[in-house]
TORLUMGU-863100 format. One record per residue (C-alpha): residue in one letter; x, y, z negated. Coordinates in steps of 0.25 Angstrom, whole numbers, padded with zeros to 4 digits, always signed. Each point is the difference from the previous one (the first is absolute). Example, Ala and Ser with C-alpha at 12.3 -4.5 7.8 and 13.67 -1.06 7.14 Angstrom:
2
A+0049-0018-0031
S+0006+0014+0002
This chain:
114
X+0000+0000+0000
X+0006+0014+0003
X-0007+0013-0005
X+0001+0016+0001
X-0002+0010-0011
X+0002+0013+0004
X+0005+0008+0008
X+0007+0014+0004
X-0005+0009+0011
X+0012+0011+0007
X-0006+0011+0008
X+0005+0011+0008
X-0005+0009+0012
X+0006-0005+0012
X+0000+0013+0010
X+0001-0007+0015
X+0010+0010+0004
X+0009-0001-0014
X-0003-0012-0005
X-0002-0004-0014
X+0000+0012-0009
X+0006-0004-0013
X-0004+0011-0008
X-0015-0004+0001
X+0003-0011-0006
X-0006-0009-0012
X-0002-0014-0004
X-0011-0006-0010
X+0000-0012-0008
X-0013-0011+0005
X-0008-0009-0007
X-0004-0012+0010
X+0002-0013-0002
X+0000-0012+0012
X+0002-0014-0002
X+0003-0012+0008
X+0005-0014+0002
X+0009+0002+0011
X+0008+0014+0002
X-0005+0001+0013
X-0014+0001-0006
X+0005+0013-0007
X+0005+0005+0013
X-0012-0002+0006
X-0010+0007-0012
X+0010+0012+0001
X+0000+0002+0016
X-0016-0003-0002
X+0000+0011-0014
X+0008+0009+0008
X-0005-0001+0014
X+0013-0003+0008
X+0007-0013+0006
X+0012-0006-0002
X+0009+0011+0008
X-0003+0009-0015
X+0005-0008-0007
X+0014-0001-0006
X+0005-0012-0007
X+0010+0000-0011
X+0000+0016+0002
X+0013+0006-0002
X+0007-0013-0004
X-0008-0003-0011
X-0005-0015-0001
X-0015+0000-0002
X-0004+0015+0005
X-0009+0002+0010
X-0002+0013+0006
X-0012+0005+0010
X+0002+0012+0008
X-0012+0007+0004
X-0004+0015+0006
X-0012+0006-0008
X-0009+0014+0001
X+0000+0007-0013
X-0011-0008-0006
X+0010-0013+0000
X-0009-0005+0011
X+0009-0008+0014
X+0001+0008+0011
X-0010-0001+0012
X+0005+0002+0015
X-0007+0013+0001
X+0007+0003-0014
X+0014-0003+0008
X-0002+0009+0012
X-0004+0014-0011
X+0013-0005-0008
X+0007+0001+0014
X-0006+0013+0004
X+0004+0007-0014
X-0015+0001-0003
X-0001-0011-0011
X+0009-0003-0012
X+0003-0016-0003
X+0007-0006-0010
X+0012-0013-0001
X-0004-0010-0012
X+0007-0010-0005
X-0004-0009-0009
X+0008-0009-0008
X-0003-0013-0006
X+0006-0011-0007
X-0003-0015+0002
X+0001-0011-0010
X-0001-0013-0003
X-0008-0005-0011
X-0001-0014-0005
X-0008-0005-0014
X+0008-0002-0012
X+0003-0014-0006
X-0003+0003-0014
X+0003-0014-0004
């Protein structure tokens, strides 16, 4: 059995011409919870939580055994980006946001308390 709990959300304005604006951004801790018997069925309830397939996903993010990171452009309400949304980003008339959400997955396995 492997399990989820919690997770941490980076944001920051990504302008198309100047890419990522660090100083817009900030992160916040989540409480979320996912559960599975295989680690792919984790994978799958993120990329279905989330609303992106396997290309968002980074595994073992940054070299760090377990971490799974998911990349995803938002509008100011946290909500995925539509086509139409892309092509207002593009033309300077609409703001969108990089998110990255970081999650830990472990195994979990009863204890023998015999």
């Amino acid at each position: 059995m492997f399990r989820i709990n919690d997770g941490i959300k980076f944001v920051e304005e990504d302008d198309y011409l100047k890419g990522c604006l660090p100083e817009t951004g900030f992160s916040m801790e989540m409480s979320i919870s996912f559960n599975g018997e295989l680690k792919e069925d984790l994978l799958n309830k993120l990329m279905s939580f989330h609303g992106v397939d396997n290309d968002s996903l980074e595994i073992n993010a940054c070299g760090e055994r377990g971490r799974v990171d998911v990349h995803v452009m938002e509008d100011e309400n946290s909500y995925n980006v539509s086509e139409s949304d892309l092509k207002e980003w593009k033309a300077g008339k609409k703001k969108l946001y990089s998110a990255i959400y970081t999650y830990y997955i472990y195994s979990q396995e009863l204890a023998d308390l015999g």
